[in-house]
Each structure stands twice: as structure tokens, then as C-alpha cells.
C-alpha positions as CSV (number, residue, x, y, z in Angstrom):
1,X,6.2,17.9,-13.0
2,X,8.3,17.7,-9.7
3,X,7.3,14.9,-7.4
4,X,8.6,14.5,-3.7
5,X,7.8,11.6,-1.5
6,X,8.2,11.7,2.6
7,X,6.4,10.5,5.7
8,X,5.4,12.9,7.8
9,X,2.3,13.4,10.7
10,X,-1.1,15.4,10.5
11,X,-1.5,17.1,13.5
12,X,-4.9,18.8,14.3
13,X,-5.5,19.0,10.0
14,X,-1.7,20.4,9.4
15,X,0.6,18.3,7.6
16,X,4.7,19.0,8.5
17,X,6.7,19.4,5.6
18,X,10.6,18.5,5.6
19,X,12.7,21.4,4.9
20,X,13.7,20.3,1.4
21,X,9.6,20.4,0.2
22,X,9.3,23.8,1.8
23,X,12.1,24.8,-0.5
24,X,11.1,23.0,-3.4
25,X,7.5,23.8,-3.6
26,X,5.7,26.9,-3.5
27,X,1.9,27.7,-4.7
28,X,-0.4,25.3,-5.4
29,X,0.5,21.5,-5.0
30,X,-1.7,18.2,-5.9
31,X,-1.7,16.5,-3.0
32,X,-2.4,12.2,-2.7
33,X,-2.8,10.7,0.9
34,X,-2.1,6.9,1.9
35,X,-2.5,6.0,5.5
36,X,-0.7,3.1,6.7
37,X,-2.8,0.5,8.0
38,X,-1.9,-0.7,11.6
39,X,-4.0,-3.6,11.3
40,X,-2.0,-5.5,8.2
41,X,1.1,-7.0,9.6
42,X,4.1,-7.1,7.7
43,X,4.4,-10.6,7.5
44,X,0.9,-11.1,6.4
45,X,1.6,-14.3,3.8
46,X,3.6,-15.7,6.9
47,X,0.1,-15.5,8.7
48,X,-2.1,-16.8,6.1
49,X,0.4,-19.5,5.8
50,X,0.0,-20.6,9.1
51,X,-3.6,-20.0,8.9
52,X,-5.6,-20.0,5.7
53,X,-7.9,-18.1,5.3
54,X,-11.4,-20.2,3.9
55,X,-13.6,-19.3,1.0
56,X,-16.2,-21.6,0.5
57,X,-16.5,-21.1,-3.3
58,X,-12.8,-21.4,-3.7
59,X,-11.8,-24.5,-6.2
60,X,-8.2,-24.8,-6.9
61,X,-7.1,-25.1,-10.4
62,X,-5.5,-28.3,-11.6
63,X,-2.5,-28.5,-13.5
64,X,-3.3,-28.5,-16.9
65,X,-5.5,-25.5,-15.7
66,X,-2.9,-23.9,-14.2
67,X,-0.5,-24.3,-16.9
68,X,-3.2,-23.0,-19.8
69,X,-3.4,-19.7,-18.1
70,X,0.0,-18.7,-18.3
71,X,0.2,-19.4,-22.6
């Protein structure tokens, strides 16, 4: 299997390929999609840092629990 990754734009349901796909793939391709989401920042842990986000059924794990997990 050959696999190429790029960004590119969809334009009115047409996606632009860089020259190098158009050369290296012809016929029928599987195709995946991944948007980029606008609304995640890219310092997101630098924002729930500053502010946590609450969950009321959250209970921290003590030490010893913390500790147990990772054996």
C-alpha cells in the first residue's frame, strides 16, 4: 500500500491535489478526512491550567492509589 499525507482545501466538494499525488496515484484511492478544529487552541493544557475545568464527580486519586495503578 502507498500512503501520502498533505493539507490541502475543498473547494465547492473538489479536493486540490499536490503535484506529487497526481503523479503518484491513479484509479481508485481510499480516502480518510480530518478537519482541523478552529475552536481547540494549541495551547489547550496552558488553558485548563489557568482555568480548570470542574466535574462534579471528579475524586482525585491518593497516592498509594496513584502508585497501584501503574504496577
Amino acid at each position: 500500500m502507498t500512503a501520502m499525507q498533505f493539507d490541502t482545501e475543498i473547494r465547492e466538494g473538489v479536493l486540490s491535489l499536490p503535484t506529487d499525488a497526481r503523479k503518484a496515484f491513479e484509479g481508485r484511492v481510499h480516502v480518510i478526512l480530518m478537519k482541523e478544529d478552529a475552536e481547540v487552541s494549541e495551547d489547550f493544557i496552558g488553558e485548563l491550567i489557568a482555568a480548570p475545568a470542574e466535574v462534579q464527580s471528579f475524586t482525585p486519586l491518593s497516592r498509594d492509589e496513584a502508585n497501584e495503578r501503574g504496577r
